[in-house]
N, C-alpha and C positions, 0 to 999 in steps of 0.2 A: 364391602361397605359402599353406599351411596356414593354414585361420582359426585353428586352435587354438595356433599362433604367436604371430598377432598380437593374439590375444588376452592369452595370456600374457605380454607387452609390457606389456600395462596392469597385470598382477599382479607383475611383476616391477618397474616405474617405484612402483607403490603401495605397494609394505610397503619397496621400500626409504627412497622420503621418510620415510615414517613413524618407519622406524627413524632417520633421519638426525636427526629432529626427537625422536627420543626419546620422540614423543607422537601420537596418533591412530588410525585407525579403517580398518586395515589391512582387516578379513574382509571387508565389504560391497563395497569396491572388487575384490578378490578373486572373492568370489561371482558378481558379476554383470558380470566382463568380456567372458563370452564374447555376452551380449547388447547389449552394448554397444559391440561389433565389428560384429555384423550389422547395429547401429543406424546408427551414424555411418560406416562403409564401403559399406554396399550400399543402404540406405534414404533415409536424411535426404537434403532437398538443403539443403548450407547454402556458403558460400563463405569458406574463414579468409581471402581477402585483402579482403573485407567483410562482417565480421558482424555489417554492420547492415543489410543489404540487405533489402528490404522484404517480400518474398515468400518468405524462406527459412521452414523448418520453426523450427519453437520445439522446444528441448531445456530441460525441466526436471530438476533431481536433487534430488526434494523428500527423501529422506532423503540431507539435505546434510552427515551427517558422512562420508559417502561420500566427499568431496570430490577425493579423490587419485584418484577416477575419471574426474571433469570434468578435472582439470588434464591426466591423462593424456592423455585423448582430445586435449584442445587442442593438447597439445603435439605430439603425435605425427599428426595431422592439418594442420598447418602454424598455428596459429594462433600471435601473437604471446607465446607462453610458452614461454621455451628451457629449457635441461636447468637453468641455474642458477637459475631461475626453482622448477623440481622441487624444488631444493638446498635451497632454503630454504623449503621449508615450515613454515607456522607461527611463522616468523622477523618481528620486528617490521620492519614496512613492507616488506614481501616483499607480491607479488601475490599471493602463492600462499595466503592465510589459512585458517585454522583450520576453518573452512566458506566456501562460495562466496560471494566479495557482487560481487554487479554494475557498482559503481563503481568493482572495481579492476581487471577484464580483460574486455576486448573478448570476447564467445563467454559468459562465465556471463548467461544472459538476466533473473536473479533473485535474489536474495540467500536463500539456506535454510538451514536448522538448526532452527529451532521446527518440530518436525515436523509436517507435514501441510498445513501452508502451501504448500507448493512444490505440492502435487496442487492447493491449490483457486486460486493464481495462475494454473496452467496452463491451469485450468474459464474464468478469465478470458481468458485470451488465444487458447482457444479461440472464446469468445465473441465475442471482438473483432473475428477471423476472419471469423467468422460475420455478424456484422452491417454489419462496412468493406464485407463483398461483397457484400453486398444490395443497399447501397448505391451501390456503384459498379462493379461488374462488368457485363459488355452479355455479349447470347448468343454474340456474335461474339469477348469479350475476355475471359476469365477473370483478371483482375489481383491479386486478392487471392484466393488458390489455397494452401493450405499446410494442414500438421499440424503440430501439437501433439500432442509427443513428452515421456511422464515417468516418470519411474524413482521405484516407494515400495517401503515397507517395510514391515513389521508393527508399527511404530511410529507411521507414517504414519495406518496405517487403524485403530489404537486410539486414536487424537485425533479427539474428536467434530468437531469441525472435518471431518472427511474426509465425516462422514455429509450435513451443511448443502451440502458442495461437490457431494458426486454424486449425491445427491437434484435440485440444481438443474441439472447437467449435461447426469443422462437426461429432467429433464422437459423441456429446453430443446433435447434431440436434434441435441445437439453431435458430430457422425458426423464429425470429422476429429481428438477426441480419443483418443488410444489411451496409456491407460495400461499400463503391463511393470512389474508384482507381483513383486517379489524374497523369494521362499514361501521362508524359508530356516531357518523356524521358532526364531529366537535372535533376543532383545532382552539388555539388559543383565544382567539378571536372571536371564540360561539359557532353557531352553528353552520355550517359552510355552503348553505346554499345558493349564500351572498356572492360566493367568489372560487366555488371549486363545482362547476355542472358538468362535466367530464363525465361523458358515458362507456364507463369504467370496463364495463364486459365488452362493448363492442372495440373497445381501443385495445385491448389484449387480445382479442380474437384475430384482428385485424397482425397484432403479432405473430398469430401465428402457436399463440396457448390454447389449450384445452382452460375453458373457463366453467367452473360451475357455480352457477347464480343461488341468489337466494336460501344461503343457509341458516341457523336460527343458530348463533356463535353462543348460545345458552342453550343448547339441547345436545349434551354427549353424543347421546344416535347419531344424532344429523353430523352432524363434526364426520363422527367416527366412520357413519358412510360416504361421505366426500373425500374421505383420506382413502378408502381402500378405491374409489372409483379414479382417484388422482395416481395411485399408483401403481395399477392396471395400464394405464396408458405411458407407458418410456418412451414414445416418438415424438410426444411435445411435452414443453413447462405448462406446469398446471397452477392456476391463482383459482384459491376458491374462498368466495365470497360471504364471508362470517356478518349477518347485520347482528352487531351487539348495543348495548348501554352503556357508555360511558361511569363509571362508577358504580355500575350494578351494584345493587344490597344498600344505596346510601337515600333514605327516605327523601330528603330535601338537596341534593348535590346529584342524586344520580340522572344522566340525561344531558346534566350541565356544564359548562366549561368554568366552572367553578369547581369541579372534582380534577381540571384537567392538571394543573400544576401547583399545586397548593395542601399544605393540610389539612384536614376536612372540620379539625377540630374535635377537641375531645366530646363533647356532646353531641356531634354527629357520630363519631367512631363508637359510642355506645347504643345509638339510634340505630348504626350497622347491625352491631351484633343481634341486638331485641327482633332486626328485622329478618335476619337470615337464621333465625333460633339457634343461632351459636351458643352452647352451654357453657361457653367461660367468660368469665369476666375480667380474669387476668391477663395484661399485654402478651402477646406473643407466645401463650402459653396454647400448646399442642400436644393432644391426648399418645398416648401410646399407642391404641388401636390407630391411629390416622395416621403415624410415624410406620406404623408396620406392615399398611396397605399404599403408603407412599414409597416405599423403600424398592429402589431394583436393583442390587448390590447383586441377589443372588440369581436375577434373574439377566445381568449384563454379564456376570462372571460365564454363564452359561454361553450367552450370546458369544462370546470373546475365546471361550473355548471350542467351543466348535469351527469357528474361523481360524485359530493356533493348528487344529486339527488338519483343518484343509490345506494349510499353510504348509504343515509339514509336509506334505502330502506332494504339496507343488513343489518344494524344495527337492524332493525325492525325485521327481521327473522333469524335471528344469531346472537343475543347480545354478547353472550360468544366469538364467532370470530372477532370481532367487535373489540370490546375493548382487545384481543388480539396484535390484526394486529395496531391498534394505538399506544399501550404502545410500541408497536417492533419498529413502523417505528419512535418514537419519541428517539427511543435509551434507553428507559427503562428496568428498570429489574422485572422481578415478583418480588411479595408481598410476604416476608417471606421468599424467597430463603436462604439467608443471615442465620438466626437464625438455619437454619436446614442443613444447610451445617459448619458452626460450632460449632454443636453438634456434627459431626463424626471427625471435627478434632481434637477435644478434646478427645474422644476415641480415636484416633491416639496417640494421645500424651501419655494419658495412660495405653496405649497396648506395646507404643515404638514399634513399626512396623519397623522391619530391609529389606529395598527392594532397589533396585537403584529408583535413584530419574527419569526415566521414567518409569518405576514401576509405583509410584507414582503419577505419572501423570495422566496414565491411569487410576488408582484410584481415582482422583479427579476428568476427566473425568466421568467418572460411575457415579459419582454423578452429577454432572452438568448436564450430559445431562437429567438426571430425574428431574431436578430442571428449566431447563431453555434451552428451546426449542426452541430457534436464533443461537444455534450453529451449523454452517458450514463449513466444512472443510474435510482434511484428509493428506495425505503423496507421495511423489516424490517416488513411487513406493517400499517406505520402511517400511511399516503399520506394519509388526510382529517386526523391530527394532525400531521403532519410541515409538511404542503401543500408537497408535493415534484413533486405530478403539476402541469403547466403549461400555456396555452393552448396546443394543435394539437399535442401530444407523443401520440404514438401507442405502446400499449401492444407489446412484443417480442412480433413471430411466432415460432414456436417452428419451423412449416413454411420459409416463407421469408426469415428471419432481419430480415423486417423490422419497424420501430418502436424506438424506443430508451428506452425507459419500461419499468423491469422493475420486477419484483413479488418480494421476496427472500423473503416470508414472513418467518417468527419465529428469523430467523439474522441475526443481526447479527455475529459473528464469521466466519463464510464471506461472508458480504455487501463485507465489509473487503477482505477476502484477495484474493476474486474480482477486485473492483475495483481492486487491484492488478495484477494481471495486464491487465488492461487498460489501465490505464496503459502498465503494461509493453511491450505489444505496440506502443502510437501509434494514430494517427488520431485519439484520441477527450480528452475533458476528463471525466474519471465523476466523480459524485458520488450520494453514499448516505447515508440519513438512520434515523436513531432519537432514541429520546430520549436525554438529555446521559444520567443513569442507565447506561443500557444500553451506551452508551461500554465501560462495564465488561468486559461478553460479548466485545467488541471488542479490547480493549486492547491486545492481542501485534499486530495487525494494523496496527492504529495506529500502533507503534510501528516497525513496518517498513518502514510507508512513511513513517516521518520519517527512519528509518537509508538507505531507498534516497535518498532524497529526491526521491520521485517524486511529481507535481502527482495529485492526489486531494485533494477535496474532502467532509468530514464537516456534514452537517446537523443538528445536534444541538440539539432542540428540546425545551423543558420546564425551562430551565433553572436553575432557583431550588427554595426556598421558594414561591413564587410560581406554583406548579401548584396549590398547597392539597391537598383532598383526596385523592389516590391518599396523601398519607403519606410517610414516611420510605423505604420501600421504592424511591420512585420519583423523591424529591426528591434533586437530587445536591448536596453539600455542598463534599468536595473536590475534585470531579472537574475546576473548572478549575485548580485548582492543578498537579495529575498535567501535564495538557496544555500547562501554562506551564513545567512544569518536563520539557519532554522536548524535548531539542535536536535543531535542525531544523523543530520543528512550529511555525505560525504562527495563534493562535486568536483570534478577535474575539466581543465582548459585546458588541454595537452597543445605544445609549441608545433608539432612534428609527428611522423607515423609512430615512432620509435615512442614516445611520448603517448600516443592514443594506444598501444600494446598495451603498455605496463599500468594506462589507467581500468581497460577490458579486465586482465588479470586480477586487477584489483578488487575491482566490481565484483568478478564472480568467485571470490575467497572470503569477501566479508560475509558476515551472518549476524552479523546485529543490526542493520540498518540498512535503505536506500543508498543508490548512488548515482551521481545525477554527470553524464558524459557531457559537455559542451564543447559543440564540433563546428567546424568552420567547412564553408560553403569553398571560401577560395584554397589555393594550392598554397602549402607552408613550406618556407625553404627547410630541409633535415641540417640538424645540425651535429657537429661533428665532437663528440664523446670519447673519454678513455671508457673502460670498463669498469671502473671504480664509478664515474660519472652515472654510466646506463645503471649497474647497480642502485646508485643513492635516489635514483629518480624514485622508487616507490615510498620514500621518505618525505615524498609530497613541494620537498623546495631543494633546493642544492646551488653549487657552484659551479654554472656551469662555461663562465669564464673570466678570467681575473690576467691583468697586467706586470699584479705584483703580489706579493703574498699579505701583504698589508694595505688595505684600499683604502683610497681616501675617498671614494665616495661610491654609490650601490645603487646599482639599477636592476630592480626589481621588475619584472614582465611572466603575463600569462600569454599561452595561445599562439595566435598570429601578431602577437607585437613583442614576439622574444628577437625576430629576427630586425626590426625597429633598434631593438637595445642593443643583439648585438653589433650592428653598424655605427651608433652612437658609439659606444664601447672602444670599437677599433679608429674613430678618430680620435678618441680624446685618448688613448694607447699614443697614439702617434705623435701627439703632442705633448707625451711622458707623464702623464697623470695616472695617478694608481686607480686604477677602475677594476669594480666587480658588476658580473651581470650572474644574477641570479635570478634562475625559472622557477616559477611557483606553479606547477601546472594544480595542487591541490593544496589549501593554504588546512584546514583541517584534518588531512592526513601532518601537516610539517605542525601543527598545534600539537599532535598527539607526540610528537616525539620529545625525548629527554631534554632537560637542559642547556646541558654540554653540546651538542647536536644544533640546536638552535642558535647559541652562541657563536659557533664556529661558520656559520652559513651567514648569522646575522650579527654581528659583533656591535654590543650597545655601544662601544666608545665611536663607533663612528655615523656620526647625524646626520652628514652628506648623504638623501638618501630620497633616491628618484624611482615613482610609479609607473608602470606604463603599461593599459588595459581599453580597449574601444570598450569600454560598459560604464558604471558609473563611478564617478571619480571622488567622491568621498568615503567612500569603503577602503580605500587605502589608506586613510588617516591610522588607521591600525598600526601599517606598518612603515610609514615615511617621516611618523611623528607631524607636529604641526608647523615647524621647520621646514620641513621635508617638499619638494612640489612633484604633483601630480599630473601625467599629461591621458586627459581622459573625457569622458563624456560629459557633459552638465547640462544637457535637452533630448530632446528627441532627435531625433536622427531625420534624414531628408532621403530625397528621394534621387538617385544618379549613381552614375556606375563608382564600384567599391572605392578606385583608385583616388576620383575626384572628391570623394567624401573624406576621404582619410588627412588628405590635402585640407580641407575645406575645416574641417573642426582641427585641425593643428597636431589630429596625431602621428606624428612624423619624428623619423631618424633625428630630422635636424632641432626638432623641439628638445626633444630627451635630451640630446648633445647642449643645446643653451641652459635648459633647466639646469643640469650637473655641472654645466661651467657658471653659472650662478650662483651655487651653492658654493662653489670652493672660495 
């Protein structure tokens, strides 16, 4: 059948959801159907009756208001999203949302709409690729074999975000990325000559990509011979250069950024059809013969078989790699890591180890990586501050994709995103580090992966007042507030080494969501535990010291200011008052526990009930009530050493101590 058929299947299923929704982003699905017929009919291997299968190609659509282009293809490739599924685009609890998220349909590999994200997730699972095969591929077995496939925009590549991803890409000479450029010169605003002159091939070359210029994104040929000349070349990422029509087929919208987010109208969507000699005139109505030359059901089951085939094949002559590579990609952990990694931290605890809590990281690190070999990761160009680099972790080859220790430079925002996609892909546990501050640069990334809820772990080290010197600039205030307050995400302020252990463990057992470490630059005093105590810490808050068994009044402390409470604590001990000090190293892990549990740590009958955090100090309104006083941040931070500052805004022993004797 004519590609330019089935093509037109995807522009005739997209501007009619659109229209049916009243709402979205008809042109771009439009524009770039006819490459995205070549893509997923003649190129990709992927399988809709499993599209988890481990070797298929990765498809991203990082400009994901596109989105009725993914639904399309799925639909009409057999994947589990039927015509009513189409129907209800944008409709509340419809799969079909507003842009693509991952958690609602089998086939979207990624959640996009922040634009530019979806290019540099892709950079990740490129990556991923790249390093799983290093890793376990033999001359004889090629097991982990695929590309990564992504569709941007000119919105895409005018988010700095995209310069961090392909800067790291080509240095990292990611040759099984191939990004298809939708040149179609319309962002929201009209045509962009105004305000995006970026010489787009030479600023990728300059990367370090194979660049092919001037394609005709409306001519199948040409597509389809840029894809085989892009995937010839595996020593670099390939971007090639589709010039299309925004809205193609739409007589009075096509060209314009009036097709770009809008529905075109019914008297244009019948203007499409007359134009593009579509023979139906029913919405969303697709013939049989274009369902049965769109269909790769039997032609992925093929693909998927033949790799089961080689699969067995490597299990037969690698067992030990084997079953490996399947515990990794199903998100497992080794057997007995667990028992052997809390046996040193019980030596920690009764050694009392006095180190700052990224100290301690690193220390938990060194064990981990000897325990559990899916860690990937590293630092925004701040590896000796972070101490992210670990014993025997070997820096990323860029030639043979071996060592799992990267180097992200001064991008913390692509660092985020990247590591995203890796998640995304499997095999691996990443984790990437900056200071809490810098979080900032981060932030939409972060937040992505607490909306995927994809297991990514943040090192964010620096985290107080408590760095001194670098100043307000570098001292972060609210920043764990933001992170406590974004659902899904899971953050810990560990008091102590013992404390930074149990939140590492943490970190790499969950699998629903990010988890956000905040680590202190100074030395934390260890504090002294039963076993029932070190126990309860993964409980996220506990008791970790009381006067009496009924306390007349509760102090509450993250981090480096547990050792603040407990000194308050043991004077007002001393002057027979019933005190509790209770560590909240992770206030969202102690939310998820039972009632009875929280009760017992936090007993409502009693109101007497004191804060103490160098970040910011209305976030504990939560838990102090408005009764309650809080000894904590309310500006920015200043510039002098840690000791003089803690002095200097009042967060002191002796503060907590008058606050609690206030209260009673």
């Amino acid at each position: 059948m004519d590609s330019k058929i089935l093509a037109d299947a995807i522009r005739i299923l997209s501007m009619d959801g659109v229209q049916k929704a009243n709402s979205g982003h008809p042109g771009a699905p439009m524009g770039m159907a006819d490459m995205a017929e070549v893509l997923w009919r003649r190129t990709m291997r992927h399988n809709p009756a499993n599209p988890a299968w481990a070797n298929r190609d990765r498809f991203v659509l990082s400009n994901g208001h596109a989105s009725m282009l993914l639904y399309s293809l799925l639909h009409l490739s057999g994947y589990d999203v039927t015509l009513e599924d189409l129907k209800q685009f944008r409709q509340l609890h419809s799969k079909t949302a507003g842009h693509p998220e991952s958690h609602l349909i089998a086939g979207v590999e990624t959640t996009t709409g922040p634009l530019g994200q979806g290019f540099a997730n892709a950079v990740g699972m490129a990556l991923a690729e790249k390093s799983l095969g290093a890793q376990f591929n033999k001359k004889d077995h090629k097991i982990i074999d695929h590309y990564t496939y992504v569709f941007l925009g000119d919105g895409c590549l005018m988010e700095g975000i995209s310069h961090e991803a392909a800067s790291l890409a080509g240095t990292w000479k990611l040759g099984k990325l191939i990004a298809l450029y939708d040149d179609n010169g319309i962002s929201i605003d009209g045509d962009v000559k105004k305000w995006f002159t970026d010489d787009t091939a030479s600023r990728f070359e300059a990367y370090g990509w194979q660049v092919i210029e001037d394609v005709d994104g409306h001519d199948s040929g040409a597509v389809e011979k840029a894809l085989k000349v892009a995937k010839a070349n595996t020593s670099q990422p390939t971007i090639i250069m589709c010039r299309t029509t925004i809205g193609y087929g739409s007589p009075n919208k096509g060209g314009d950024a009036s097709s770009h987010g809008a529905p075109l109208g019914k008297e244009e969507v019948a203007l499409v059809r007359k134009q593009l000699g579509w023979a139906y005139d029913e919405p969303f109505y697709i013939s049989k013969e274009i369902y049965e030359a769109w269909d790769q059901r039997e032609r992925g089951a093929k693909d998927e078989a033949a790799w089961n085939e080689l699969f067995a094949s490597y299990e037969r002559a690698y067992p030990s790699e084997a079953n490996t590579l399947k515990r990794r990609l199903a998100g497992e952990l080794p057997l007995g890591w667990e028992n052997t990694y809390d046996s040193e931290v019980k030596r920690w605890q009764t050694e009392g180890i006095k180190v700052a809590s990224r100290k301690a990281s690193q220390m938990a690190l060194d064990l981990l990586g000897s325990l559990i070999p899916d860690l990937i990761g590293g630092s925004a160009d701040l590896s000796p501050s972070n101490l992210t680099q670990y014993k025997g972790v070997v820096d990323f080859n860029v030639d043979s994709g071996e060592g799992t220790y990267l180097r992200f430079g001064v991008r913390e925002f692509g660092m985020i995103a990247i590591l995203n996609g890796v998640a995304l892909h499997g095999g691996f546990i990443p984790y990437g580090a900056t200071f809490l501050m810098f979080m900032e640069y981060a932030r939409n990334a972060v937040r992505m992966s607490a909306l995927m809820g994809i297991r990514n772990i943040f090192v964010f080290t620096h985290d107080s007042i408590g760095l001194g010197e670098d100043g307000p600039t570098h001292q972060p205030v609210e920043q764990a507030a933001i992170l406590r307050s974004t659902p899904k995400m899971v953050s810990w302020r560990p008091a102590d080494a013992v404390e930074t252990a149990v939140a590492w463990k943490s970190a790499v057992k969950r699998l629903d969501g990010p988890t956000a470490l905040l680590l202190s630059r100074q030395n934390l005093v260890p504090q002294a535990r039963s076993a029932e105590q070190l126990a309860l810490i993964e409980r996220g808050a506990y008791t970790l010291y009381e006067s009496a068994k009924k306390p007349a009044v509760i102090i509450i402390a993250t981090g480096s200011e547990v050792e603040l409470a407990m000194e308050a604590a043991r004077k007002l001990a001393s002057e027979k008052v019933a005190v509790r000090v209770v560590s909240m190293p992770s206030s969202e892990i102690f939310e998820a526990q039972d009632a009875a549990y929280k009760e017992a740590v936090l007993p409502k009958a009693v109101k007497a009930r004191v804060a103490v955090e160098a970040g910011w100090a209305d976030w504990w309104y939560k838990y102090v009530g408005l009764d309650g006083a809080i000894i904590g941040m309310h500006t920015y931070g200043e510039s002098a050493p840690a000791e003089e500052l803690y002095e200097y805004f009042g967060i002191t022993s002796e503060k907590v101590y008058e606050a609690a004797k206030a209260l009673l």
